[in-house]
C-alpha positions as CSV (number, residue, x, y, z in Angstrom):
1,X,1.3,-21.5,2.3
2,X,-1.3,-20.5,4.5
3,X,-0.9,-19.8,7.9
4,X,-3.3,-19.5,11.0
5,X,-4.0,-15.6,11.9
6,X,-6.2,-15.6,14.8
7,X,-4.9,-11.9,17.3
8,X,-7.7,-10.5,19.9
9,X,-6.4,-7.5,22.3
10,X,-2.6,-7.6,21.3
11,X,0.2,-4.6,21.1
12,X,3.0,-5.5,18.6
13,X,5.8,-3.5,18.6
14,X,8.3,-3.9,15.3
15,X,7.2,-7.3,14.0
16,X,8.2,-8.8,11.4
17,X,5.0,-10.1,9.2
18,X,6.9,-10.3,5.8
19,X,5.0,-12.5,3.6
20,X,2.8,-14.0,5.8
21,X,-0.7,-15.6,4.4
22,X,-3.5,-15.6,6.5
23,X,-6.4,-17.1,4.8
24,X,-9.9,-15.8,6.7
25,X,-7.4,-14.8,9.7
26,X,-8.5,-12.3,12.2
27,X,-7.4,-9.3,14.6
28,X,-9.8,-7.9,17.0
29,X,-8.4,-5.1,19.1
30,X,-5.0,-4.9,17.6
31,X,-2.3,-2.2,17.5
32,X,0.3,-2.7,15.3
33,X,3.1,-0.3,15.4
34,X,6.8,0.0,13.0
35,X,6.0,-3.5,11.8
36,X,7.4,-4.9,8.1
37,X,4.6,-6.6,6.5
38,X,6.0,-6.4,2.7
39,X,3.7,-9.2,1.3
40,X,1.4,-9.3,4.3
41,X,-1.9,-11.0,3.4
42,X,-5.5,-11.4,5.3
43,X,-7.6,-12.8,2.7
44,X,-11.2,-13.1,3.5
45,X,-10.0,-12.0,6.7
46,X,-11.8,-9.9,9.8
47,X,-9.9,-6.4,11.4
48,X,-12.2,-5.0,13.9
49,X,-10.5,-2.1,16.2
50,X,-7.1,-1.8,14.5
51,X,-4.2,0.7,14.1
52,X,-1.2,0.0,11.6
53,X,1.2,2.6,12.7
54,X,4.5,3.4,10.9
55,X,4.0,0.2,9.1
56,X,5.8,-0.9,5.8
57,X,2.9,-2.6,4.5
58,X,3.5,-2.4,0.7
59,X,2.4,-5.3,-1.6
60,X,-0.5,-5.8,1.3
61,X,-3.3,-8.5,0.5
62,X,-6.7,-7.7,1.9
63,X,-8.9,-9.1,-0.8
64,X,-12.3,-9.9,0.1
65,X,-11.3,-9.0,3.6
66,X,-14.1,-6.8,6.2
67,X,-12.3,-4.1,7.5
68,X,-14.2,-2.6,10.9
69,X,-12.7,0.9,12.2
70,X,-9.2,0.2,10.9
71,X,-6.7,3.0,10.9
72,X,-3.5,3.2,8.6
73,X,-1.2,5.9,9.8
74,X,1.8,6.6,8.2
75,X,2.1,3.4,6.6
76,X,3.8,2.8,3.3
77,X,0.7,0.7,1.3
78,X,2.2,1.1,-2.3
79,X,0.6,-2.1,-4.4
80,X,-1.6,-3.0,-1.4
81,X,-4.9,-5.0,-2.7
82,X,-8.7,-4.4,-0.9
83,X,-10.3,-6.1,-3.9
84,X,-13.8,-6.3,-3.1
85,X,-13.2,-6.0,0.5
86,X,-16.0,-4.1,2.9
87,X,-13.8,-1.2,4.5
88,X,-16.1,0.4,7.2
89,X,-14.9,3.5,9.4
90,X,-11.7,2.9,7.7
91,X,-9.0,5.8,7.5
92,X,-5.9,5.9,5.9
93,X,-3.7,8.8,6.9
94,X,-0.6,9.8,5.6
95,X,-0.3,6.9,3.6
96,X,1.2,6.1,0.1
97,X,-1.1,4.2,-1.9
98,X,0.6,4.4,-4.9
99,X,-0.9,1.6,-7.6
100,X,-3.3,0.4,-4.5
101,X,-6.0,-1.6,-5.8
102,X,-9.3,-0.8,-4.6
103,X,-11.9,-2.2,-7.6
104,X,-15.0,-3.7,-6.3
105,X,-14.3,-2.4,-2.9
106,X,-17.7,-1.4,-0.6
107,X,-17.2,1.4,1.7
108,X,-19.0,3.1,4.6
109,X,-17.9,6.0,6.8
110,X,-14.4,5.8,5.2
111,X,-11.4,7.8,4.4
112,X,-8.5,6.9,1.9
């Protein structure tokens, strides 16, 4: 099941974002800090201005998803998927992207 995604200039502190499906969802502006989001998905989706800090993340869908000056500290990314996404000023730090699946993926100014 799909569900609507839409954040712009939000903080979130330890959510919980298990398994949820965002089809062409968006954040804008967005910090996201000790969240779980095992299963988390944003396909086709739009991150402009976003930090994932200390984030479980693993199993993470961003397939086909444009990824604008996005930072992944410390965040555990282990199966994640940026099939074919466009991953621009994008830095991953401290990660573990074990198995991560980045085929087909366009990238510009970016660091994984």
């Amino acid at each position: 099941m799909s569900e609507q995604l839409d954040l712009i200039d939000e903080r979130l502190v330890r959510p919980d974002l298990a398994n949820v499906v965002a089809q062409r969802g968006s954040l804008v502006r967005v910090e996201v800090a000790d969240g779980r989001l095992t299963g988390f998905a944003l396909p086709e989706g739009f991150l402009l201005d976003v930090t994932f800090r200390g984030c479980r993340m693993d199993l993470a869908g961003f397939p086909l998803a444009r990824l604008r000056r996005v930072t992944f500290e410390d965040c555990r990314l282990e199966e994640s998927d940026f099939r074919e996404a466009q991953l621009t000023e994008v830095r991953c730090e401290r990660c573990d992207l074990t198995r991560a699946e980045f085929s087909n993926v366009r990238c510009t100014r970016t660091q994984i």
